[in-house]
Backbone as XML, in Angstrom:
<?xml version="1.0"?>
<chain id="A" units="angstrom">
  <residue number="1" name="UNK">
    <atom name="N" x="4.226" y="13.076" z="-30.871"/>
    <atom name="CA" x="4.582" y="11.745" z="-30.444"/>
    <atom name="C" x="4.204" y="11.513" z="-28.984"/>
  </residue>
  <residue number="2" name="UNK">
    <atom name="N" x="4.894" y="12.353" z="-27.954"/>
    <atom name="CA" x="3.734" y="12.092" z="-26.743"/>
    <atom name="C" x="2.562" y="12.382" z="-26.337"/>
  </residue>
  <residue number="3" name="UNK">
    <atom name="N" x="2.123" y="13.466" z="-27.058"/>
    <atom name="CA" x="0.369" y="13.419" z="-27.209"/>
    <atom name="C" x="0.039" y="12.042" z="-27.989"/>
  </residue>
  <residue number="4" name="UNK">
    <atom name="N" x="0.691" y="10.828" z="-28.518"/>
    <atom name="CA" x="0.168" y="10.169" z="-29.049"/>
    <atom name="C" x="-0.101" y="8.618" z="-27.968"/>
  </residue>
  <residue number="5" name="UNK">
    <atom name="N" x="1.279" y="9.081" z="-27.623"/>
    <atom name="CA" x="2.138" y="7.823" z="-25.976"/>
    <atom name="C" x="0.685" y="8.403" z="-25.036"/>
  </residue>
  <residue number="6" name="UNK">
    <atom name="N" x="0.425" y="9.495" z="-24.784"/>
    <atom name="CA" x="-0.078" y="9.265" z="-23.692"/>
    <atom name="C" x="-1.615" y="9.286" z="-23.758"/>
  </residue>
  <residue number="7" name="UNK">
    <atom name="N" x="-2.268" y="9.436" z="-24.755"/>
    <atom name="CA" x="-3.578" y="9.218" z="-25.484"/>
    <atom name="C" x="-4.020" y="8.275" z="-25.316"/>
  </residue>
  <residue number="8" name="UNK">
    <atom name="N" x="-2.787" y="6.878" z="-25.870"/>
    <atom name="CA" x="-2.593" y="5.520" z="-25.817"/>
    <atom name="C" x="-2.623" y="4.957" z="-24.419"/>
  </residue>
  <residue number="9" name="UNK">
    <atom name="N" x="-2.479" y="5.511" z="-23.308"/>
    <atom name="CA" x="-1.964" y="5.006" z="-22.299"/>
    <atom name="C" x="-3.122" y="4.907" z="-21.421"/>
  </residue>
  <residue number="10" name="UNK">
    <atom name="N" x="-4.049" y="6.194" z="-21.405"/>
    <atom name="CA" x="-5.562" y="6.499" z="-21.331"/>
    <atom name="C" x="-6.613" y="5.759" z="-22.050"/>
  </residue>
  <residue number="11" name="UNK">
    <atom name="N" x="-6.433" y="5.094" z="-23.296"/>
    <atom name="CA" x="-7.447" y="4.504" z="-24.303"/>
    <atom name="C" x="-7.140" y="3.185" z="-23.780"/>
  </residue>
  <residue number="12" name="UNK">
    <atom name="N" x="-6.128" y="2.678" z="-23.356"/>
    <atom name="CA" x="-5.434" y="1.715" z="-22.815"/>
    <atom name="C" x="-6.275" y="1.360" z="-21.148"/>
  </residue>
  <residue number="13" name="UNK">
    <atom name="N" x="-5.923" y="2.407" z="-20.278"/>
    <atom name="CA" x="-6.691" y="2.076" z="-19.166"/>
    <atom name="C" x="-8.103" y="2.109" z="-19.590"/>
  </residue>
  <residue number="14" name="UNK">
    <atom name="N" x="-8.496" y="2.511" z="-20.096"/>
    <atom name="CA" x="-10.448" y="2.462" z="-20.263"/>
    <atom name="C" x="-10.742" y="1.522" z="-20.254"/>
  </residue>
  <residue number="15" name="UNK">
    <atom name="N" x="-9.972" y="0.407" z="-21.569"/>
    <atom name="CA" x="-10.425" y="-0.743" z="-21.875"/>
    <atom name="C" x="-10.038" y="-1.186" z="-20.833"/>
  </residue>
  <residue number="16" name="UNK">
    <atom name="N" x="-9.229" y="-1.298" z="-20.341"/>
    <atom name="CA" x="-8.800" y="-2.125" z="-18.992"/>
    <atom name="C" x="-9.934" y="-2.318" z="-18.267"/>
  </residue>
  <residue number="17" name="UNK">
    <atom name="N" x="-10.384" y="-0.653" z="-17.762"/>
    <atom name="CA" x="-11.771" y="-1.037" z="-16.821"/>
    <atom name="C" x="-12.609" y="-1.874" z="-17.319"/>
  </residue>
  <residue number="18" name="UNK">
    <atom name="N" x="-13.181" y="-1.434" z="-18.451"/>
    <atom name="CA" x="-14.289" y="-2.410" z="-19.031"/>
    <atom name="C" x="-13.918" y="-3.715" z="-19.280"/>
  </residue>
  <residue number="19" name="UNK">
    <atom name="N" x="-12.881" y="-4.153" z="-19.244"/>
    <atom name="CA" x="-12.441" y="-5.438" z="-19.633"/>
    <atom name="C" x="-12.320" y="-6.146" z="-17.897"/>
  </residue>
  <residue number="20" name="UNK">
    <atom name="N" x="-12.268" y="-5.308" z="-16.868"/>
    <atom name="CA" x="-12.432" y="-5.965" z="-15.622"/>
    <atom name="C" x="-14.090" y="-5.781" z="-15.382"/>
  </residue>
  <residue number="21" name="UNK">
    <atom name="N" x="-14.775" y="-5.163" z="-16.566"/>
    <atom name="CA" x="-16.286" y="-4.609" z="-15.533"/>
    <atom name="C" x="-16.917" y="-6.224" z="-16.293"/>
  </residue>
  <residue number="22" name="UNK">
    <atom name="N" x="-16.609" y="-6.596" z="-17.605"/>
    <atom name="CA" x="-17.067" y="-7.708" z="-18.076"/>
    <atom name="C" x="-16.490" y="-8.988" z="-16.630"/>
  </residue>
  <residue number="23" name="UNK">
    <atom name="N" x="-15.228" y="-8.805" z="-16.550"/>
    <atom name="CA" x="-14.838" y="-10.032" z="-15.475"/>
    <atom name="C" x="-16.111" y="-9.821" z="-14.421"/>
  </residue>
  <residue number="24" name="UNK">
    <atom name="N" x="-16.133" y="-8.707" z="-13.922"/>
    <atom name="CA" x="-17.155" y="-8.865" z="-12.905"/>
    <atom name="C" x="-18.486" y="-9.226" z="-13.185"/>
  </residue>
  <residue number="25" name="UNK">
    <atom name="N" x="-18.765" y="-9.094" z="-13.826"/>
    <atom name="CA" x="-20.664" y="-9.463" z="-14.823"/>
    <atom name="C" x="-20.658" y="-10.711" z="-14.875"/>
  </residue>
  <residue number="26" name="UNK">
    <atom name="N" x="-19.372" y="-11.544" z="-15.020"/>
    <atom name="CA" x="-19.385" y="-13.666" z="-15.353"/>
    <atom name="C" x="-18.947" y="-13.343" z="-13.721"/>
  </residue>
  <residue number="27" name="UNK">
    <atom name="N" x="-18.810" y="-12.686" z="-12.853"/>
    <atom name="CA" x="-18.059" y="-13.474" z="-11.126"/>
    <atom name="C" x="-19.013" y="-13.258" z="-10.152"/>
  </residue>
  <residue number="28" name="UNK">
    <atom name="N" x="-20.038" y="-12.297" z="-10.690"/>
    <atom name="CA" x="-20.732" y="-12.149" z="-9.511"/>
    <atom name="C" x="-22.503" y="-12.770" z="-10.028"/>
  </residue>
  <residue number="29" name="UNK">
    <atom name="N" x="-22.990" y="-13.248" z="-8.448"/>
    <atom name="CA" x="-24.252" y="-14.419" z="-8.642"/>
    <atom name="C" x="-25.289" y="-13.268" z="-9.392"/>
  </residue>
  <residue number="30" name="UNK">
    <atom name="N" x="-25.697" y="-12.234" z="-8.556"/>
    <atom name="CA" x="-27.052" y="-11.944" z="-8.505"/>
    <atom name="C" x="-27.100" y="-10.472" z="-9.462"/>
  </residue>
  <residue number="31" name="UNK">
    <atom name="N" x="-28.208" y="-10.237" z="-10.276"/>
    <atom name="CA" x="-28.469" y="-9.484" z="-10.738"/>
    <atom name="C" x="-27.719" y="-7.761" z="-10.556"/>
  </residue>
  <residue number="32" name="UNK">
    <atom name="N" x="-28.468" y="-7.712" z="-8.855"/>
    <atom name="CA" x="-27.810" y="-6.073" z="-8.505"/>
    <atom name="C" x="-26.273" y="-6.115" z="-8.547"/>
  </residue>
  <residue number="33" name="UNK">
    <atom name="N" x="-25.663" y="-7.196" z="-8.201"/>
    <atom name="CA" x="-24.488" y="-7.152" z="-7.993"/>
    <atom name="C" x="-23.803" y="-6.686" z="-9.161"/>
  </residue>
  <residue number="34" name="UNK">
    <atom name="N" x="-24.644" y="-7.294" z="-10.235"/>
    <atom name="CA" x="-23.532" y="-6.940" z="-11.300"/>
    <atom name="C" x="-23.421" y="-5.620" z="-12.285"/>
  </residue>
  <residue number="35" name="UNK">
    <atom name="N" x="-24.759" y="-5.218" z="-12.000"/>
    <atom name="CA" x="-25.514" y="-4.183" z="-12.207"/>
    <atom name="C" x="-24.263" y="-2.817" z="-11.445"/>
  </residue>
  <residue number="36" name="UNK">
    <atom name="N" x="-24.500" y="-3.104" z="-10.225"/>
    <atom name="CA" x="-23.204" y="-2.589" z="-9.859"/>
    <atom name="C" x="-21.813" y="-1.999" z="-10.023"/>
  </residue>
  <residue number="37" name="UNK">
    <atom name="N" x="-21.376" y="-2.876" z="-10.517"/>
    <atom name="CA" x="-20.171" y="-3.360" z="-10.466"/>
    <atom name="C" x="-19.803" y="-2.843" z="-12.045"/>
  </residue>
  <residue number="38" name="UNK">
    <atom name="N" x="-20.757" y="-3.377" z="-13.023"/>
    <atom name="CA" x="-21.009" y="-2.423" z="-14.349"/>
    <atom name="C" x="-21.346" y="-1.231" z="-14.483"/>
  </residue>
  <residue number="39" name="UNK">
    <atom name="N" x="-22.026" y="-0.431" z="-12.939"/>
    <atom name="CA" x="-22.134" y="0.994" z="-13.450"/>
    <atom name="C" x="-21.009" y="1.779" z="-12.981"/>
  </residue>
  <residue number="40" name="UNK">
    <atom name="N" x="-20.410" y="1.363" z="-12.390"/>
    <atom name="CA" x="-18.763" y="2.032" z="-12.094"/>
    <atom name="C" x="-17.762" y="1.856" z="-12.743"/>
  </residue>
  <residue number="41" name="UNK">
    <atom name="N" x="-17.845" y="0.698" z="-13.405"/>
    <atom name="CA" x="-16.860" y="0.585" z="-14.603"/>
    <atom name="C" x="-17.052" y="1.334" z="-15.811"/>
  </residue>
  <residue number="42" name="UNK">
    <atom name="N" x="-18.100" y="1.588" z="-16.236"/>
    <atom name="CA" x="-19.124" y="2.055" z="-17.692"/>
    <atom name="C" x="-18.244" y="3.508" z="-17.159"/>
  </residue>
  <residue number="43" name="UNK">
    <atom name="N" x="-18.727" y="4.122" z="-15.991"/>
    <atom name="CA" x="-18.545" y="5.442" z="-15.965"/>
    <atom name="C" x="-16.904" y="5.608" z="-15.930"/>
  </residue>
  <residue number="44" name="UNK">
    <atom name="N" x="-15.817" y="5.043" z="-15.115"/>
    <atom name="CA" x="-14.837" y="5.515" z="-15.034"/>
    <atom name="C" x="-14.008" y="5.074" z="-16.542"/>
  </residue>
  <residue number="45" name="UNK">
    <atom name="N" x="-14.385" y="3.936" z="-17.411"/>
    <atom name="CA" x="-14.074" y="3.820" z="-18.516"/>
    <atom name="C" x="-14.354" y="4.838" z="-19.895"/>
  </residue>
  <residue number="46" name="UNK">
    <atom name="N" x="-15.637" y="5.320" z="-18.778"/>
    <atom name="CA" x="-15.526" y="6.009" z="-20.439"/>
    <atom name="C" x="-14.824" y="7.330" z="-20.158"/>
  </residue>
  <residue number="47" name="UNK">
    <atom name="N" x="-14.922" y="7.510" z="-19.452"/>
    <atom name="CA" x="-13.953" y="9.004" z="-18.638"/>
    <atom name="C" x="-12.919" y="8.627" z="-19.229"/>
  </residue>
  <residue number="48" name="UNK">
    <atom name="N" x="-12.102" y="7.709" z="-19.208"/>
    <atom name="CA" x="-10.680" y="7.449" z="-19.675"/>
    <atom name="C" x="-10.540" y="7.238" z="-21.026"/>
  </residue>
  <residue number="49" name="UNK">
    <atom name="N" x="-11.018" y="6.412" z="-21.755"/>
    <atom name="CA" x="-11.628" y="6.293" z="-23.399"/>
    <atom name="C" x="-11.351" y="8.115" z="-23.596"/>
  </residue>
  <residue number="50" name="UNK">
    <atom name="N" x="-12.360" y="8.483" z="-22.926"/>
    <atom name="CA" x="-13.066" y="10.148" z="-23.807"/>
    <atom name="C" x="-11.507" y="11.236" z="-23.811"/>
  </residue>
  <residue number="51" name="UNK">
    <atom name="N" x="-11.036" y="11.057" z="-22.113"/>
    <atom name="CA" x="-9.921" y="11.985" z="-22.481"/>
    <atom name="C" x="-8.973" y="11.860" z="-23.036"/>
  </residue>
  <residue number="52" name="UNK">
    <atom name="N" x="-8.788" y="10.105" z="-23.476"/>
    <atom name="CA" x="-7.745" y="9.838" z="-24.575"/>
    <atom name="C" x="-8.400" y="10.415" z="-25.924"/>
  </residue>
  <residue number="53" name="UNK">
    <atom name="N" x="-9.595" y="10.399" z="-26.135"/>
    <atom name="CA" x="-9.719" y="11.236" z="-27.374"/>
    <atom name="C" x="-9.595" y="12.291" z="-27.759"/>
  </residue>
  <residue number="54" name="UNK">
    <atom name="N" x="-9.848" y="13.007" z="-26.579"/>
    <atom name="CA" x="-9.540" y="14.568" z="-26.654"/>
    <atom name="C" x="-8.142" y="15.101" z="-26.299"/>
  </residue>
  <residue number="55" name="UNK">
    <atom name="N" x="-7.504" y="13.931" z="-26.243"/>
    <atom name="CA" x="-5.941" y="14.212" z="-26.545"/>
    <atom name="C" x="-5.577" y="14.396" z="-27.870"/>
  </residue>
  <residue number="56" name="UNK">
    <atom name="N" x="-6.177" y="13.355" z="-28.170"/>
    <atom name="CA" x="-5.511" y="12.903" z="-29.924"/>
    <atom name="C" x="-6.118" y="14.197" z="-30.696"/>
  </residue>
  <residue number="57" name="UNK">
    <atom name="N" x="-7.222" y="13.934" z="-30.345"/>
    <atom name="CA" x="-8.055" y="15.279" z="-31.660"/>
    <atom name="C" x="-7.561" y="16.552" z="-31.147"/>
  </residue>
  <residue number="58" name="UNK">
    <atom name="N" x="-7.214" y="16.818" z="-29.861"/>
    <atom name="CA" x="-6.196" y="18.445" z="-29.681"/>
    <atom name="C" x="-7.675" y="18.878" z="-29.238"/>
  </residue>
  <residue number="59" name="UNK">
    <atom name="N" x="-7.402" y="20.011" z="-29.226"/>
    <atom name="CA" x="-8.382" y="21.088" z="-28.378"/>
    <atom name="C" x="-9.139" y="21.808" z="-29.749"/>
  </residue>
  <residue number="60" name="UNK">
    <atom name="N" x="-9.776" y="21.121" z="-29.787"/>
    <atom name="CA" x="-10.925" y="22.070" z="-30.776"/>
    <atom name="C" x="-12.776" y="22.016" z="-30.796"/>
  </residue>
  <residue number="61" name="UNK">
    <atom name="N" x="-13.358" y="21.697" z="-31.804"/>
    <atom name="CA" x="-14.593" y="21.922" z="-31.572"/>
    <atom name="C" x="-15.074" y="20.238" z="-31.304"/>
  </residue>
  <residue number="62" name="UNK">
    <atom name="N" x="-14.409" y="19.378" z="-31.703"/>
    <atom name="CA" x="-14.729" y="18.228" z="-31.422"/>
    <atom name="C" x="-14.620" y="17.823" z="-29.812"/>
  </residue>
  <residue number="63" name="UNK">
    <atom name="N" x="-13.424" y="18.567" z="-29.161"/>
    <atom name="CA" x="-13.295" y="18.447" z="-27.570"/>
    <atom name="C" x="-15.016" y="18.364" z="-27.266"/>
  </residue>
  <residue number="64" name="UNK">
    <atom name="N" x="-15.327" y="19.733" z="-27.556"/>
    <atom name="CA" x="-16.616" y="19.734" z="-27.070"/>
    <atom name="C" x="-17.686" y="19.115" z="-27.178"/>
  </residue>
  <residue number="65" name="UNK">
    <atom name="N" x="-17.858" y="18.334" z="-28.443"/>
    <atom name="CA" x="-18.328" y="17.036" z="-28.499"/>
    <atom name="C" x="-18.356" y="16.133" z="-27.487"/>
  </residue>
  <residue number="66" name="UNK">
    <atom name="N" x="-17.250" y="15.856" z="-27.692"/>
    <atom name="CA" x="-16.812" y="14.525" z="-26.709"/>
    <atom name="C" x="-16.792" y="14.870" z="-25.286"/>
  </residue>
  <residue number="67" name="UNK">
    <atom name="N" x="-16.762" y="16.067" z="-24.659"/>
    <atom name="CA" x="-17.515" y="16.744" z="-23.385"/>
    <atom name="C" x="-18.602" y="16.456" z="-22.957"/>
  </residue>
  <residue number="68" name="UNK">
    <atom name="N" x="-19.449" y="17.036" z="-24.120"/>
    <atom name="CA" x="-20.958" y="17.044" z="-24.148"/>
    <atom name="C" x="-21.715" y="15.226" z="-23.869"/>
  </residue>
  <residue number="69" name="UNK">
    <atom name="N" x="-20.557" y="14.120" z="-24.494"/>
    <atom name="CA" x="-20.978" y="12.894" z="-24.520"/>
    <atom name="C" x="-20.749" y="12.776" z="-23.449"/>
  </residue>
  <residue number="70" name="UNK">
    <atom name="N" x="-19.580" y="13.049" z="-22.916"/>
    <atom name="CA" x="-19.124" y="12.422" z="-21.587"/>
    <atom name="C" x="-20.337" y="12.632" z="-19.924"/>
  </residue>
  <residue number="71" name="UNK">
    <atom name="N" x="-20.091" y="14.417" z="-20.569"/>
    <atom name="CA" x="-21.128" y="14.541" z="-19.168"/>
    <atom name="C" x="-22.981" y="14.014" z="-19.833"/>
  </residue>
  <residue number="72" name="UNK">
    <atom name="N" x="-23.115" y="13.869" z="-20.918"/>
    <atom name="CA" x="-24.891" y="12.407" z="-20.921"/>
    <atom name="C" x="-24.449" y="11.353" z="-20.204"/>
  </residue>
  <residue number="73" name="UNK">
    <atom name="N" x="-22.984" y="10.122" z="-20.550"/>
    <atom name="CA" x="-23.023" y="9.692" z="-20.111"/>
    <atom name="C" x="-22.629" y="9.665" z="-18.757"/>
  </residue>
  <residue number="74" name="UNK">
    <atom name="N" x="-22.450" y="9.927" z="-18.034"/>
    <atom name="CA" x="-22.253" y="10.642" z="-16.831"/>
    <atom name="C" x="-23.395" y="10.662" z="-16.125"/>
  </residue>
  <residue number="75" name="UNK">
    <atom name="N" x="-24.126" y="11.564" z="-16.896"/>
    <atom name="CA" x="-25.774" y="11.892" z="-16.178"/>
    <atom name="C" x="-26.605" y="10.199" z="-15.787"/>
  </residue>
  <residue number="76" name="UNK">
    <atom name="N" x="-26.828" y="10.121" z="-17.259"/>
    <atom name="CA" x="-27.314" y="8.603" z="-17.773"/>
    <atom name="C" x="-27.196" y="7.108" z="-17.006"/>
  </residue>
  <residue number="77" name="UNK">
    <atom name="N" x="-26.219" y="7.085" z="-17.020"/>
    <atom name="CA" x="-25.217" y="5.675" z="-16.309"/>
    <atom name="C" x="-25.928" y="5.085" z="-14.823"/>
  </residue>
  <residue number="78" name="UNK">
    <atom name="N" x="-25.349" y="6.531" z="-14.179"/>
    <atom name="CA" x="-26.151" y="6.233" z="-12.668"/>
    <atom name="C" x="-27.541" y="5.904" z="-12.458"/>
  </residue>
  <residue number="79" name="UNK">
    <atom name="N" x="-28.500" y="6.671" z="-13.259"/>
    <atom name="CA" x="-29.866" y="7.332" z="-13.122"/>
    <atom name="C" x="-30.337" y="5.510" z="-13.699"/>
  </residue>
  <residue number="80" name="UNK">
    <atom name="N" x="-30.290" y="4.984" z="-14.755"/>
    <atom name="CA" x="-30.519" y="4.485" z="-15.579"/>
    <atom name="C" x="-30.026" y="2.629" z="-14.349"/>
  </residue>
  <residue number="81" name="UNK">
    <atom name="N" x="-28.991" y="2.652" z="-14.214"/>
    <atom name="CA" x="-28.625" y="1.571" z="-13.281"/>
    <atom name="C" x="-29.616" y="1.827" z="-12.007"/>
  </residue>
  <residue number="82" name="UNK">
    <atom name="N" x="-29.863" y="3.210" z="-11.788"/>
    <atom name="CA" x="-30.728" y="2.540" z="-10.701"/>
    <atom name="C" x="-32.434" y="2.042" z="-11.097"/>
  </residue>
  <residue number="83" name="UNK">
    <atom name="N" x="-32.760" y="2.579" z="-11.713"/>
    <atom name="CA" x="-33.889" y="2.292" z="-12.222"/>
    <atom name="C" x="-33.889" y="0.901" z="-12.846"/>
  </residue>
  <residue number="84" name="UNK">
    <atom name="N" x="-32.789" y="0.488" z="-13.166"/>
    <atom name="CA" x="-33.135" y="-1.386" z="-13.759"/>
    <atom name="C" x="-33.060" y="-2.226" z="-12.155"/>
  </residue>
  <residue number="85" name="UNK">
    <atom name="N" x="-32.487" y="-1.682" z="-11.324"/>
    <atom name="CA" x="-32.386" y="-2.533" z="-9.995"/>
    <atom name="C" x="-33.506" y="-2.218" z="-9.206"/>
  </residue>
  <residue number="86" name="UNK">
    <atom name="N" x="-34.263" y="-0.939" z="-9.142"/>
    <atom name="CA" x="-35.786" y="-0.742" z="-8.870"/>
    <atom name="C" x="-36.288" y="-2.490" z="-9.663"/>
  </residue>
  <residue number="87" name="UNK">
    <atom name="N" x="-36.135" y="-1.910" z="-10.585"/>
    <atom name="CA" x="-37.289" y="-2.499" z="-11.479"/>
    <atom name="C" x="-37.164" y="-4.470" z="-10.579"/>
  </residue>
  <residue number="88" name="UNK">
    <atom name="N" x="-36.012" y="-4.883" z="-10.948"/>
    <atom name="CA" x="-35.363" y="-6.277" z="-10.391"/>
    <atom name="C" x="-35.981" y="-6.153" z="-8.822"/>
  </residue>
  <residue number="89" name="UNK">
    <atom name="N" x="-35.808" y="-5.402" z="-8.556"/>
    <atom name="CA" x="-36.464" y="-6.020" z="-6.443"/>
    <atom name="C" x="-37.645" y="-5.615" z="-7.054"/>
  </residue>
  <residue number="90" name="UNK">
    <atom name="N" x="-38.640" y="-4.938" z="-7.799"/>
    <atom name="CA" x="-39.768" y="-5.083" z="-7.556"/>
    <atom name="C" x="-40.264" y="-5.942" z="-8.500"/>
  </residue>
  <residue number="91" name="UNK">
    <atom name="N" x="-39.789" y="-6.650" z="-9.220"/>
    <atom name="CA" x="-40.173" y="-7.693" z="-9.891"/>
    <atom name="C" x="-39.348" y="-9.175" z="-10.059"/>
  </residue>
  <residue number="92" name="UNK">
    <atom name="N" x="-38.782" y="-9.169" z="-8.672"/>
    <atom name="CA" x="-37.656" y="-10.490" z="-8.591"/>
    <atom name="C" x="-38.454" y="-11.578" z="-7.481"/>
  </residue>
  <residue number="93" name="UNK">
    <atom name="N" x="-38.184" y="-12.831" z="-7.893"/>
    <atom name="CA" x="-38.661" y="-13.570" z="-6.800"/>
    <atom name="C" x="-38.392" y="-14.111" z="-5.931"/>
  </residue>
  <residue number="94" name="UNK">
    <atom name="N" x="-37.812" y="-13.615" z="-5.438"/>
    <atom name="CA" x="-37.373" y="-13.586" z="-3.745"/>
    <atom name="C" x="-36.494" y="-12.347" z="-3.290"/>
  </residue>
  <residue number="95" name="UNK">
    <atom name="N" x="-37.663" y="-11.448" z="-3.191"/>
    <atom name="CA" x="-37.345" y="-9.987" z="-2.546"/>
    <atom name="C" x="-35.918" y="-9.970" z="-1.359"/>
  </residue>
  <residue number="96" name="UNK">
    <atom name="N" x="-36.333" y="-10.726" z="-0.487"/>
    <atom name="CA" x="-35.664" y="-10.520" z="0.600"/>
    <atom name="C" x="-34.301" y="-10.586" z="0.712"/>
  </residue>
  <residue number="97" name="UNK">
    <atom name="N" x="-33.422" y="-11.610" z="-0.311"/>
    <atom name="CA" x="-32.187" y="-11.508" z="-0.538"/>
    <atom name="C" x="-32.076" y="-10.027" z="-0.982"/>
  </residue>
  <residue number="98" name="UNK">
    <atom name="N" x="-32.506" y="-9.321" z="-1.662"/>
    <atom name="CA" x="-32.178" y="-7.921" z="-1.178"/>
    <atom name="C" x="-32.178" y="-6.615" z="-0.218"/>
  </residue>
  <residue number="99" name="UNK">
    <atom name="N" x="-32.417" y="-7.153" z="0.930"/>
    <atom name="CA" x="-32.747" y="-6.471" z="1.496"/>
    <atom name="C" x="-31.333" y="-5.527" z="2.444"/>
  </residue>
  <residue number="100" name="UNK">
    <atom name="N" x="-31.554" y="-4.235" z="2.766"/>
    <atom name="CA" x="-30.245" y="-3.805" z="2.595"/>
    <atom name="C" x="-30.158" y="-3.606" z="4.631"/>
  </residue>
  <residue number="101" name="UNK">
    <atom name="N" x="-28.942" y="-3.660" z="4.809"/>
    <atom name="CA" x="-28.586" y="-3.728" z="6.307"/>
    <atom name="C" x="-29.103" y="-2.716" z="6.602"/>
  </residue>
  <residue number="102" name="UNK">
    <atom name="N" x="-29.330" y="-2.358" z="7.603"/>
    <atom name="CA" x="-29.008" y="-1.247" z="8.447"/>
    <atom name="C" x="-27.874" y="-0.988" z="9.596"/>
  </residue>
  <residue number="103" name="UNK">
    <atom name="N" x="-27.075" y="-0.421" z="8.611"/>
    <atom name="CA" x="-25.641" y="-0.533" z="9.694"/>
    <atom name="C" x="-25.644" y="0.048" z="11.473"/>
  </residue>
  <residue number="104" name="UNK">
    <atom name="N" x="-26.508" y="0.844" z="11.159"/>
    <atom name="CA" x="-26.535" y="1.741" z="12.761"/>
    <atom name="C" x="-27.073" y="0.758" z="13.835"/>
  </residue>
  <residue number="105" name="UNK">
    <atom name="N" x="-28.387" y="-0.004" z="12.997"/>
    <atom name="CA" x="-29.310" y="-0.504" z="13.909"/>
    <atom name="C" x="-28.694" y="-1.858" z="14.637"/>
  </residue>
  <residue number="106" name="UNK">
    <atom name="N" x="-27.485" y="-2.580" z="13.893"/>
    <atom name="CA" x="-27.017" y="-4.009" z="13.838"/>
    <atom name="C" x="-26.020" y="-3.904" z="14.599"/>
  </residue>
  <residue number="107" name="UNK">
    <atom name="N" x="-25.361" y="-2.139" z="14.662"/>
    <atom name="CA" x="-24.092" y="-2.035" z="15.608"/>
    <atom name="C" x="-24.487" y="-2.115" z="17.125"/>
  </residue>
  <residue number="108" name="UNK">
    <atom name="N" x="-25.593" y="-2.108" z="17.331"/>
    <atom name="CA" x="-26.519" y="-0.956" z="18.856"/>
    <atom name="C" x="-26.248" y="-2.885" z="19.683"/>
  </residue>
</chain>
């Protein structure tokens, strides 16, 4: 029963994230932004999703499954978000709204 409460409570926050990573995808203007904002949600959601599963299913050969998914997506997520925001500044039309500060140089 509380391996079940607290499984729930974890499967519970996941969706949460993803259900704020969608809010952010309709709130923010520009492409990278949301790009963003979706690859931090994707990752800490599914972290939470996965170890509610490997609550419920107990410690067995399926854990390791759902390990094995977690750390692809893991790998995946980051690698993959940056390469679509490559892709967007080098094929967006009007480069320069992206262009990124240079904090050191703006403090001087």
């Amino acid at each position: 029963m509380l391996r079940a409460v607290i499984a729930t409570v974890f499967i519970l926050g996941g969706m949460f994230v993803f259900a704020t990573g969608v809010k952010g995808i309709y709130k923010m203007n520009y492409v990278i932004n949301r790009l963003h904002v979706t690859a931090f949600c994707d990752t800490l959601a599914m972290l939470l999703i996965i170890i509610g599963l490997i609550i419920i299913s107990g410690f067995s050969f399926s854990t390791l499954k759902l390990i094995v998914i977690l750390f692809f997506m893991w790998i995946t997520n980051p690698v993959i978000s940056v390469m679509i925001t490559k892709a967007e500044i080098l094929s967006g039309d009007n480069p320069k709204e992206y262009e990124v500060i240079d904090c050191q140089r703006s403090s001087k």
